[in-house]
PAMARBA-660805 format. One record per residue (C-alpha): x, y, z; residue in one letter; residue number from 1. Coordinates in nm, 3 decimals. Each point is the difference from the previous one (the first is absolute). Example, Ala and Ser with C-alpha at 12.3 -4.5 7.8 and 13.67 -1.06 7.14 Angstrom:
BEGIN
LUMKOL      px      py      pz aa   i
LUMKOL   1.230  -0.450   0.780  A   1
LUMKOL   0.137   0.344  -0.066  S   2
END
This chain:
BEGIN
LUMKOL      px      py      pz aa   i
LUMKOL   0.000   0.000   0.000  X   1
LUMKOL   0.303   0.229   0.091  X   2
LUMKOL   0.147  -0.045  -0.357  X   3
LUMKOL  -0.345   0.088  -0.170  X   4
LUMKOL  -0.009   0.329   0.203  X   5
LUMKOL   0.339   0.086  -0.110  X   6
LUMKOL  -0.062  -0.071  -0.340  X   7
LUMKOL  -0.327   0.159   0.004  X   8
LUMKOL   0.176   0.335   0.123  X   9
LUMKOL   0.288  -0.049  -0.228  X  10
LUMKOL  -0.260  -0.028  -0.328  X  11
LUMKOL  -0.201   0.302   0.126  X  12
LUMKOL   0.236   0.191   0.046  X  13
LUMKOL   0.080  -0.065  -0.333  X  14
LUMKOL  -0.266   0.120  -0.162  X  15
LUMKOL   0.030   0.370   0.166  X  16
LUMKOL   0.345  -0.045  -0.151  X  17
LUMKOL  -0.154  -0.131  -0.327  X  18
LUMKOL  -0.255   0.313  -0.046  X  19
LUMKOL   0.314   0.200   0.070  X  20
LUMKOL   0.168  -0.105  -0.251  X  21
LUMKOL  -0.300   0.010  -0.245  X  22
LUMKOL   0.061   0.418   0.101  X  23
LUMKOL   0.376  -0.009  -0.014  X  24
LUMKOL  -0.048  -0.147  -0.368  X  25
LUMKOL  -0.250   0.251  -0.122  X  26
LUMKOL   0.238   0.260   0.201  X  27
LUMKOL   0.278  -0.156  -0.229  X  28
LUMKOL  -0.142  -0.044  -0.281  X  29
LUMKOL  -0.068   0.424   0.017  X  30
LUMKOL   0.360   0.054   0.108  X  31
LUMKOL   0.113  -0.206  -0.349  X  32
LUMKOL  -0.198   0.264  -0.177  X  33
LUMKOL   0.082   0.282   0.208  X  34
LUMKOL   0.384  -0.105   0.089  X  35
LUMKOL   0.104   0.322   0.270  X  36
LUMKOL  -0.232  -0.219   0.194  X  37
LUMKOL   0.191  -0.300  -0.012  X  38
LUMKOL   0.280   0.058   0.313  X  39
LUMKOL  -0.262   0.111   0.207  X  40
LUMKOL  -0.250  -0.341  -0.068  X  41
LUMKOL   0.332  -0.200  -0.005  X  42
LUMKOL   0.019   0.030   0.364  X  43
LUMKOL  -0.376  -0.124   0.082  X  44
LUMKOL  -0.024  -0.239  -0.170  X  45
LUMKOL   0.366  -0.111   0.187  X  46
LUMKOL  -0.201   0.054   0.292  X  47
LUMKOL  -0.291  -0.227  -0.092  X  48
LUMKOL   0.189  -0.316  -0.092  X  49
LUMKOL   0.270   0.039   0.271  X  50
LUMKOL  -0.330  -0.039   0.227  X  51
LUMKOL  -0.083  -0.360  -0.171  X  52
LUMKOL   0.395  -0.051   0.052  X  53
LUMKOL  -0.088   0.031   0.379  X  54
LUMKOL  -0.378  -0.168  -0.029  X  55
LUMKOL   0.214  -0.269  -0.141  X  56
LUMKOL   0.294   0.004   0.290  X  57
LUMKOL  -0.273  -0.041   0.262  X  58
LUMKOL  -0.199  -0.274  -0.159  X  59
LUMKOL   0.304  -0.240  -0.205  X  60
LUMKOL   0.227   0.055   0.236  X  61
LUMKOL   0.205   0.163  -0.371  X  62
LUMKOL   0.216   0.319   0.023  X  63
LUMKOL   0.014   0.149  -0.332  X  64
LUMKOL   0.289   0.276   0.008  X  65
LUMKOL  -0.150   0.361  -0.115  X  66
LUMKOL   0.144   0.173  -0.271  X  67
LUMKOL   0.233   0.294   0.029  X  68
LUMKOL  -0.245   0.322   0.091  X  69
LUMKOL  -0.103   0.214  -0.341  X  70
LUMKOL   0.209   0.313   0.111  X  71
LUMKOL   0.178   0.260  -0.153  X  72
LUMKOL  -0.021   0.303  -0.270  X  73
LUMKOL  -0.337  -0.092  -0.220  X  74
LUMKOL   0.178  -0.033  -0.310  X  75
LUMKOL   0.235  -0.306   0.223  X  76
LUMKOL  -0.387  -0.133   0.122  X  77
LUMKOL  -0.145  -0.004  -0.347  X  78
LUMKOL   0.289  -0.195  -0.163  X  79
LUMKOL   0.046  -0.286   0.385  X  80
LUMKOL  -0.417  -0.005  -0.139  X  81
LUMKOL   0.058  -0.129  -0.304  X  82
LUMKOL   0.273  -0.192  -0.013  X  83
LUMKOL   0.027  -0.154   0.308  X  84
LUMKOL  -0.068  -0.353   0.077  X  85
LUMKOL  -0.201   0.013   0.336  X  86
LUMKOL  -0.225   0.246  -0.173  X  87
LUMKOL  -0.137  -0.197  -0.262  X  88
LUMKOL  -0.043  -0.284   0.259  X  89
LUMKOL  -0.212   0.225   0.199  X  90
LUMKOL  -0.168   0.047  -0.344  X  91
LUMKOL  -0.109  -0.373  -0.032  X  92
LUMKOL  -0.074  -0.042   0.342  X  93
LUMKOL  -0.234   0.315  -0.040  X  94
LUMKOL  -0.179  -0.181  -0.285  X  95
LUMKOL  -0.032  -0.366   0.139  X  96
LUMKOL  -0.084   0.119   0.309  X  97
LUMKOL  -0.288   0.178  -0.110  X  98
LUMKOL  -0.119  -0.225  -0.167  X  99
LUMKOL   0.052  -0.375   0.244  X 100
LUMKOL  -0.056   0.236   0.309  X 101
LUMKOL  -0.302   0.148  -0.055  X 102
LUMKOL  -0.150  -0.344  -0.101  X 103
LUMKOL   0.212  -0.200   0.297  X 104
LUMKOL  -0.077   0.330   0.254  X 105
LUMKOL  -0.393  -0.024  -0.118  X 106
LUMKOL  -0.016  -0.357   0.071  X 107
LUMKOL   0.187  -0.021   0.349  X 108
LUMKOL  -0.286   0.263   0.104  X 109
LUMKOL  -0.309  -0.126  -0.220  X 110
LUMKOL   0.048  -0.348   0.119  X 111
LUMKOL  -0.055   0.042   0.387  X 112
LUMKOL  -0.235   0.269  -0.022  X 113
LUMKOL  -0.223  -0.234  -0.274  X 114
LUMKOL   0.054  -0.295   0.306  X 115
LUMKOL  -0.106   0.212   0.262  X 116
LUMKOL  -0.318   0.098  -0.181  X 117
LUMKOL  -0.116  -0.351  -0.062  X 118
LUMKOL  -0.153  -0.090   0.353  X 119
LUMKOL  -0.119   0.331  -0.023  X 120
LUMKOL  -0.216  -0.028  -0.269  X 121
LUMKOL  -0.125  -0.338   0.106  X 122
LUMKOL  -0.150   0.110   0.326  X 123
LUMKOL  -0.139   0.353  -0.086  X 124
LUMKOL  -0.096  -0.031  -0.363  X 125
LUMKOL  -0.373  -0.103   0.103  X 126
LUMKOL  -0.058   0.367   0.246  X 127
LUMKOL   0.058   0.143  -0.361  X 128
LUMKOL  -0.310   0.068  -0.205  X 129
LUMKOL   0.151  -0.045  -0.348  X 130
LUMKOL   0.283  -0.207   0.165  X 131
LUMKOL   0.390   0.072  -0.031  X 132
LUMKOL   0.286   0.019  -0.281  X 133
LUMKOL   0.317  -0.202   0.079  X 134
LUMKOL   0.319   0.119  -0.067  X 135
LUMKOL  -0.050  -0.223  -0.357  X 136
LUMKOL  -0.247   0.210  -0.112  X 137
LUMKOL  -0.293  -0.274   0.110  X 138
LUMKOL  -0.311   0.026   0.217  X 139
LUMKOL  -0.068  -0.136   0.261  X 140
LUMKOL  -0.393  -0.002   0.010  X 141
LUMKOL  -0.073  -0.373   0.074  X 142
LUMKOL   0.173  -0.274   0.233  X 143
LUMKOL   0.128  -0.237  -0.315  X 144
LUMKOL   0.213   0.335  -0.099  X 145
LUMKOL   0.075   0.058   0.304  X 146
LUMKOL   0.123  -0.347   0.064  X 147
LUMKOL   0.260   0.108  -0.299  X 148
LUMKOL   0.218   0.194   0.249  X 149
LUMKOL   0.171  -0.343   0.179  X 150
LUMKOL   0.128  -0.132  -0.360  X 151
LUMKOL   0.102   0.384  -0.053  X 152
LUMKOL   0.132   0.019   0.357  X 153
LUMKOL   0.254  -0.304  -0.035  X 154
LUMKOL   0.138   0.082  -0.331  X 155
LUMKOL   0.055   0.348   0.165  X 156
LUMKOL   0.153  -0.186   0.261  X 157
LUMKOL   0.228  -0.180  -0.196  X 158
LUMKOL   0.104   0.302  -0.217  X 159
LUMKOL   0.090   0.156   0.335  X 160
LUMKOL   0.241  -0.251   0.077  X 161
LUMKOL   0.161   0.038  -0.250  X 162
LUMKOL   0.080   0.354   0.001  X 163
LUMKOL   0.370  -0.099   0.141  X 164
LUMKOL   0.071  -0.174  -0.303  X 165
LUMKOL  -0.118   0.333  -0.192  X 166
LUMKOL   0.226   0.185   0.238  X 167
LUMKOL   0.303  -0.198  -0.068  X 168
LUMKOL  -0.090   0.036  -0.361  X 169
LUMKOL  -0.030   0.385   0.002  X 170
LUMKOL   0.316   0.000   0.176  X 171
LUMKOL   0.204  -0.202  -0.246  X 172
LUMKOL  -0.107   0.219  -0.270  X 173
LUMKOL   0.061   0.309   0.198  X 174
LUMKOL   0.382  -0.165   0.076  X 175
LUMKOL   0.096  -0.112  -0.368  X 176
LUMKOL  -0.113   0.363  -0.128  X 177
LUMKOL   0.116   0.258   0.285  X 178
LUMKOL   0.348  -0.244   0.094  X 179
LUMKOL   0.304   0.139  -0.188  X 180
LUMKOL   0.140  -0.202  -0.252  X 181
LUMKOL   0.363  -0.230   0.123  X 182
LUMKOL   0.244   0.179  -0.142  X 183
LUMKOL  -0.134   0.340   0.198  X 184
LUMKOL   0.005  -0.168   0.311  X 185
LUMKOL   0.358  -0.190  -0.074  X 186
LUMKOL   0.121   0.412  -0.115  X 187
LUMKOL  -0.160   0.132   0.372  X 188
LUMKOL   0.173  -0.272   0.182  X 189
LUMKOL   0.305   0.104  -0.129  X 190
LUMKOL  -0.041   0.372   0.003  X 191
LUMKOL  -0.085  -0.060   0.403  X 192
LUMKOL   0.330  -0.227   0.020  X 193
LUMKOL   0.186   0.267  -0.165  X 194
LUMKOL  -0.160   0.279   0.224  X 195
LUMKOL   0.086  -0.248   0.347  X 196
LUMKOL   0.356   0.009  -0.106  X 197
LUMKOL   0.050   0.375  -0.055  X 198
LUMKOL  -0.178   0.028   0.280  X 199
LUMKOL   0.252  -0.226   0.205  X 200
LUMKOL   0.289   0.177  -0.161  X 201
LUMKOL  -0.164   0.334   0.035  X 202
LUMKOL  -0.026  -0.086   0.378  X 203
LUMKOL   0.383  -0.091   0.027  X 204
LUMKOL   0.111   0.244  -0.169  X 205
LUMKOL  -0.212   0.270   0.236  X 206
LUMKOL   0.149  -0.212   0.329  X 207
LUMKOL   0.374   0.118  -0.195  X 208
LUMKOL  -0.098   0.309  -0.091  X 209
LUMKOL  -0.128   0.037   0.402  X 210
LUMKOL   0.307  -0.188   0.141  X 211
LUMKOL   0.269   0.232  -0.224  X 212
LUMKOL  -0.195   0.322   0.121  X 213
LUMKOL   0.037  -0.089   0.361  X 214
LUMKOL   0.344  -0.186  -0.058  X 215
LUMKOL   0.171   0.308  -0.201  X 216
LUMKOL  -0.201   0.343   0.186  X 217
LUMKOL  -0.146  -0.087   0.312  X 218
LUMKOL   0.246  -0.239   0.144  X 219
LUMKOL   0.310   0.222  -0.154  X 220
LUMKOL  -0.150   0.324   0.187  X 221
LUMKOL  -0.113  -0.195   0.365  X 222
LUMKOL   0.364  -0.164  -0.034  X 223
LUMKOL   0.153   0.392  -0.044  X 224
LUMKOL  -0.211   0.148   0.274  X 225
LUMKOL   0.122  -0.262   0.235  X 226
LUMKOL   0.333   0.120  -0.094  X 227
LUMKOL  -0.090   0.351   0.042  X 228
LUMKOL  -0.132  -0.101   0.403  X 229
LUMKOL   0.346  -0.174   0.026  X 230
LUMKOL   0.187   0.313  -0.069  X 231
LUMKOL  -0.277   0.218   0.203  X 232
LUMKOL   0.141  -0.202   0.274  X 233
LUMKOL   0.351   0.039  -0.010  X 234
LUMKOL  -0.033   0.370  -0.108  X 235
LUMKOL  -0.170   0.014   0.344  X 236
LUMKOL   0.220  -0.110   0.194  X 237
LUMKOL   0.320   0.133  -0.172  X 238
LUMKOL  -0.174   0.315  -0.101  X 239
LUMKOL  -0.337   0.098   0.152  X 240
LUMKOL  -0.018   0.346  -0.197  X 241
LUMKOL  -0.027  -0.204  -0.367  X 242
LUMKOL  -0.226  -0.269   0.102  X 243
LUMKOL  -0.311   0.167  -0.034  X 244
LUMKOL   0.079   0.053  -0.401  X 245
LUMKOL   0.111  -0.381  -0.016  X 246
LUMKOL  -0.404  -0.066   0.154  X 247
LUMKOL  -0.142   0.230  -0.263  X 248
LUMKOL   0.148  -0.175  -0.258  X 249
LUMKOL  -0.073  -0.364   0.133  X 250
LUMKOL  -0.361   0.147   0.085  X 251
LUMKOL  -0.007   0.110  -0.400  X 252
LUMKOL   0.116  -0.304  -0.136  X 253
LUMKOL  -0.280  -0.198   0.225  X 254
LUMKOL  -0.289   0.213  -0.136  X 255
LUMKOL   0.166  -0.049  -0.387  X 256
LUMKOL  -0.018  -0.423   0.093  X 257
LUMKOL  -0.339   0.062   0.146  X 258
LUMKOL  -0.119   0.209  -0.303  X 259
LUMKOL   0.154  -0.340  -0.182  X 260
LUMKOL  -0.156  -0.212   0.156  X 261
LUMKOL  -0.358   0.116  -0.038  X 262
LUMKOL   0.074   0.031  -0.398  X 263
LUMKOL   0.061  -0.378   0.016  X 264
LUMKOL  -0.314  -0.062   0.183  X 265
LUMKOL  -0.225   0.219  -0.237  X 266
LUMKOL   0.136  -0.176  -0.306  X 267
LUMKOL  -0.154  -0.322   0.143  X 268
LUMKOL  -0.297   0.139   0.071  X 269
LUMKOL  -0.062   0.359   0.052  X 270
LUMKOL  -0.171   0.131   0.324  X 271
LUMKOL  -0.199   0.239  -0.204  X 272
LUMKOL  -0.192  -0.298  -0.145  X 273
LUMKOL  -0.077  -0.123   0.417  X 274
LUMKOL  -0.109   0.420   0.083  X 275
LUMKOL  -0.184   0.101  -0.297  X 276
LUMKOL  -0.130  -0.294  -0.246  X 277
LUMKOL   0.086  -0.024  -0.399  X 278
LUMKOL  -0.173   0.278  -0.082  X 279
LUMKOL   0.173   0.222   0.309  X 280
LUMKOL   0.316  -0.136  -0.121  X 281
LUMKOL  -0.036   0.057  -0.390  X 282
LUMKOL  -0.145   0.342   0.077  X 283
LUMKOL   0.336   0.075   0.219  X 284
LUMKOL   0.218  -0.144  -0.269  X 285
LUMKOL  -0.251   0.243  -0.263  X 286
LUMKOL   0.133   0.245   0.199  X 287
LUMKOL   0.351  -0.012   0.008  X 288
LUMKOL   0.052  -0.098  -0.347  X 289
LUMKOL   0.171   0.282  -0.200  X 290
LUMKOL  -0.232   0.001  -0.246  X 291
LUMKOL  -0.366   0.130   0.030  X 292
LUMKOL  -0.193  -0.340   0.077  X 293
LUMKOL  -0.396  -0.010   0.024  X 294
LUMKOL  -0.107  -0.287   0.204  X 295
LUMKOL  -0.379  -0.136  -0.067  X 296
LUMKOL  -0.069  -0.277   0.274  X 297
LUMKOL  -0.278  -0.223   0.085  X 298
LUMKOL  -0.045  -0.066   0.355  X 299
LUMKOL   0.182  -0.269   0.048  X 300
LUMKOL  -0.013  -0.091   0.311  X 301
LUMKOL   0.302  -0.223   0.173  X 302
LUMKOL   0.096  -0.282  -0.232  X 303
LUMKOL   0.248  -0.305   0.030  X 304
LUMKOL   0.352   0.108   0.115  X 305
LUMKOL   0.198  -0.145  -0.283  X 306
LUMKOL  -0.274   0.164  -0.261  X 307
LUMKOL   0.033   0.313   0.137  X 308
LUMKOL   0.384   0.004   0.017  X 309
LUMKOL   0.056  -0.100  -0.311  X 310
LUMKOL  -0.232   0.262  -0.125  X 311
LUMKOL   0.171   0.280   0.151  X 312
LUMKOL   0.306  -0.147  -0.116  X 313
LUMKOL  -0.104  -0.006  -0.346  X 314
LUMKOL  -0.110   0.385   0.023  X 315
LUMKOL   0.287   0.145   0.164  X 316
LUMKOL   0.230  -0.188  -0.258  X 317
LUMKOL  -0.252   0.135  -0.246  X 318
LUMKOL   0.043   0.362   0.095  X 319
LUMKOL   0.362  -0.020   0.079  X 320
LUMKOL  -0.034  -0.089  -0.394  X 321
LUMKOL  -0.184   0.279  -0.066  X 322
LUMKOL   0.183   0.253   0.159  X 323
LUMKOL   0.349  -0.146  -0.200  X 324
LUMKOL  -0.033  -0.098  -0.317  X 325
LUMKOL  -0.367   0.116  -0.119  X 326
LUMKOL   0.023   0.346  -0.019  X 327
LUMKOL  -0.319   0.012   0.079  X 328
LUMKOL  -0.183   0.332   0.093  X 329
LUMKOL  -0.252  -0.196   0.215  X 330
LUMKOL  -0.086  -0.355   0.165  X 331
LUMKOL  -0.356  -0.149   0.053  X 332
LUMKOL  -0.039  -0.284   0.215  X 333
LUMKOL  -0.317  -0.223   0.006  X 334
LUMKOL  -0.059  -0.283   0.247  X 335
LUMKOL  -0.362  -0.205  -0.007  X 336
LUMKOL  -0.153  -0.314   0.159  X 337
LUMKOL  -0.174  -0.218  -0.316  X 338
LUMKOL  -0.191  -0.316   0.232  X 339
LUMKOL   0.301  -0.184   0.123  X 340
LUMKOL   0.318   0.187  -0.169  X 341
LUMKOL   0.215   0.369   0.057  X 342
LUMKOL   0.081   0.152  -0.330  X 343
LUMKOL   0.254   0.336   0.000  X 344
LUMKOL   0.064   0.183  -0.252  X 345
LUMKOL   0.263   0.235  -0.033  X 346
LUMKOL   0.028   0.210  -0.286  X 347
LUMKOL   0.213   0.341  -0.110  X 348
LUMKOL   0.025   0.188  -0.260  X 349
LUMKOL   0.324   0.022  -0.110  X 350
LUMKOL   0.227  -0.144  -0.257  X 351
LUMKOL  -0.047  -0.360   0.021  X 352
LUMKOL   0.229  -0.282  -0.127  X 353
LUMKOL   0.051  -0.183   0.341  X 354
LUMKOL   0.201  -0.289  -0.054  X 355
LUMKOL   0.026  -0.288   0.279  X 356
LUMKOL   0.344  -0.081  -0.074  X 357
LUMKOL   0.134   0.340   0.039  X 358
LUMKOL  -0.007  -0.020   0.436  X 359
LUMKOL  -0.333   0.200  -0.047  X 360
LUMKOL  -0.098  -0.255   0.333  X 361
LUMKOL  -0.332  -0.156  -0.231  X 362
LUMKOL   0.160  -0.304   0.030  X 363
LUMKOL  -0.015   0.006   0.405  X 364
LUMKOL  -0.324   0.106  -0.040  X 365
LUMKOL  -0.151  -0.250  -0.193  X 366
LUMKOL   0.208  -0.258   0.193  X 367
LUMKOL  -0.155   0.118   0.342  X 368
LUMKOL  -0.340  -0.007  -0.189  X 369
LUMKOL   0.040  -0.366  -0.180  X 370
LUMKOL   0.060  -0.138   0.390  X 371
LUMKOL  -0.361   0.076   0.076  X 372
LUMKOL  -0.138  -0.069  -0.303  X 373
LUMKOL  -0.066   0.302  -0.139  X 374
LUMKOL   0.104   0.132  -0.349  X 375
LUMKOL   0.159   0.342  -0.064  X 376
LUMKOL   0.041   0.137  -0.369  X 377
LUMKOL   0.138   0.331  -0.150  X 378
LUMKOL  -0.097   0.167  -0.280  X 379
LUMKOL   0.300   0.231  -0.090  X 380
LUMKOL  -0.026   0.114  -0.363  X 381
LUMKOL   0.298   0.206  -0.113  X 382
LUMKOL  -0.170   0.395   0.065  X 383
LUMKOL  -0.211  -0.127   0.280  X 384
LUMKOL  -0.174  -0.020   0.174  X 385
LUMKOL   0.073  -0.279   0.222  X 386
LUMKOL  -0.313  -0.194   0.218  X 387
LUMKOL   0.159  -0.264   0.257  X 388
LUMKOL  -0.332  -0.222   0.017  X 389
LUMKOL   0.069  -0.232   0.360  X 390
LUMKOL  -0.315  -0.280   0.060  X 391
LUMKOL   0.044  -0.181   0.363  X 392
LUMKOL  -0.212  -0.258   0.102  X 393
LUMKOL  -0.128   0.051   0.380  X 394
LUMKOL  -0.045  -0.339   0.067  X 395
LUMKOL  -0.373   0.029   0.141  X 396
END
């Protein structure tokens, strides 16, 4: 009885799905006509099938990954539209499923409310002057027709026990159309084993990068203002009169390991981030940045530490960019919570031509980014401008 509920819910909630779609096809169908429309029904229709992805989930136990979001400049949506692979799935999943899902969805809910009308009929079809229409489009006006509901009841009854079995089916279909083909799944695999081992050598490298820091300026300076108290000493008792200047230097060169010191600690994770959120901390960084930089900010609330690091990682490297190479007159950053992902955008102005391999720190970013997932793409033509587009997932 448990698994006819389930399926029962699964197949009606199918058919809102499947009248849906019916309106996301129309909606298409316009937006193939009218094509301006067709980034901004793109997304919907995303929306709609990545809902049977997670009707799905919870009845077949079957994850089906979701495509990459539809983001971006329209001109990059229209052409990801047309020409990508997970849309046109969504395109014959749209069809079929408006199609099997009304006629699966109307059945899952005609069936039990046709059995439940049955005994119904039987007893109060004679308290009716011109008797009672069925569900079948028969009246009931006599006892031999109403006698017609038991044969009509059990082969109701049997159809409803088998509405698992039109479940499972539904499900199949829905898993052979919406599941992306082999070699996609073969490519993600190794784009996430690729993205695990610059993530571990990303990591190792930051534990060097943390260890020479401390190794080379903060030990060196400790190390020379324990020197500095050595000589305070003996200057104090050979010469009382000097040792005062021999503290104010040793006193100096603490406050210059100190000052070290916290540098080290805000490149692992600034305290800005702990005081003020991302959008406190981009807004700071907004500030400071040489160039004139606009910030335009969601409320974003507080997000996962690692997503919000290496966001403001990715902007100050951004606008240390900026405020180098561009020559950019001003600086825009964007930041914006789509369902379950961060996107920033940084973009200037100026002359464009950034080039990854020139120390222009893209690399690191994108590196920091590929660790959780994320994605991070430039689009640098030579005479600008240049938009650094950064997508992080927040793991919800």
């Amino acid at each position: 009885m448990k698994r006819i509920g389930a399926a029962l819910l699964y197949l009606a909630t199918g058919l809102l799905t499947a009248i849906a779609s019916w309106l996301a096809l129309g909606v298409l169908l316009l937006s193939v006509v009218i094509l301006p429309l067709l980034p901004i029904t793109a997304p919907l229709i995303r929306r709609i099938v990545d809902f049977d992805r997670q009707r799905l989930a919870r009845y077949a136990g079957t994850t089906l990954p979701s495509p990459e979001p539809l983001d971006g400049p329209w001109l990059h949506q229209a052409q990801r539209v047309l020409t990508d692979p997970a849309s046109r799935r969504d395109g014959r999943w749209l069809i079929t499923h408006a199609l099997v899902g009304t006629l699966f969805g109307a059945i899952a809910i005609g069936v039990p409310g046709s059995l439940i009308q049955q005994p119904f009929v039987v007893l109060t079809w004679w308290a009716v002057p011109d008797g009672i229409e069925n569900s079948f489009g028969v009246r009931v006006d006599s006892w031999p027709t109403a006698f017609l509901s038991v044969p009509i009841a059990i082969v109701l009854t049997l159809i409803l026990t088998q509405l698992p079995r039109l479940a499972d089916l539904d499900a199949k279909w829905a898993k052979s159309l919406l599941a992306p083909p082999r070699a996609s799944l073969e490519k993600r695999l190794a784009e996430v084993v690729a993205t695990r081992a610059a993530a571990l050598q990303a990591h190792g490298a930051e534990l060097r990068r943390i260890e020479r820091n401390l190794h080379d300026g903060t030990q060196n300076k400790l190390v020379g203002v324990v020197m500095m108290l050595g000589i305070a000493e003996r200057t104090l008792k050979q010469n009382p009169d000097n040792a005062l200047q021999a503290l104010l230097r040793a006193q100096d060169a603490a406050g210059d390991a100190l000052e070290e010191l916290r540098n080290v600690v805000r490149s692992i994770h600034p305290p800005v981030l702990e005081d003020l959120g991302l959008d406190g901390a981009i807004q700071a960084l907004a500030a400071r940045c040489p160039v004139p930089c606009l910030l335009q900010a969601d409320h974003l609330g507080r997000l996962p530490a690692a997503v919000e690091a290496a966001a403001y990682f990715a902007v100050a490297e951004a606008l240390t960019n900026v405020a180098k190479h561009s020559g950019a007159k001003h600086a825009w950053v964007s930041l914006a919570i789509n369902t379950d992902q961060l996107t920033v955008l940084v973009h200037d102005d100026g002359k464009g031509g950034a080039d990854e391999k020139q120390g222009t720190g893209l690399e690191g970013i994108r590196g920091r980014v590929a660790a959780l997932d994320g994605t991070a793409t430039v689009n640098s033509p030579e005479g600008g401008p240049t938009v650094l587009t950064v997508v992080l997932p927040l793991g919800k």
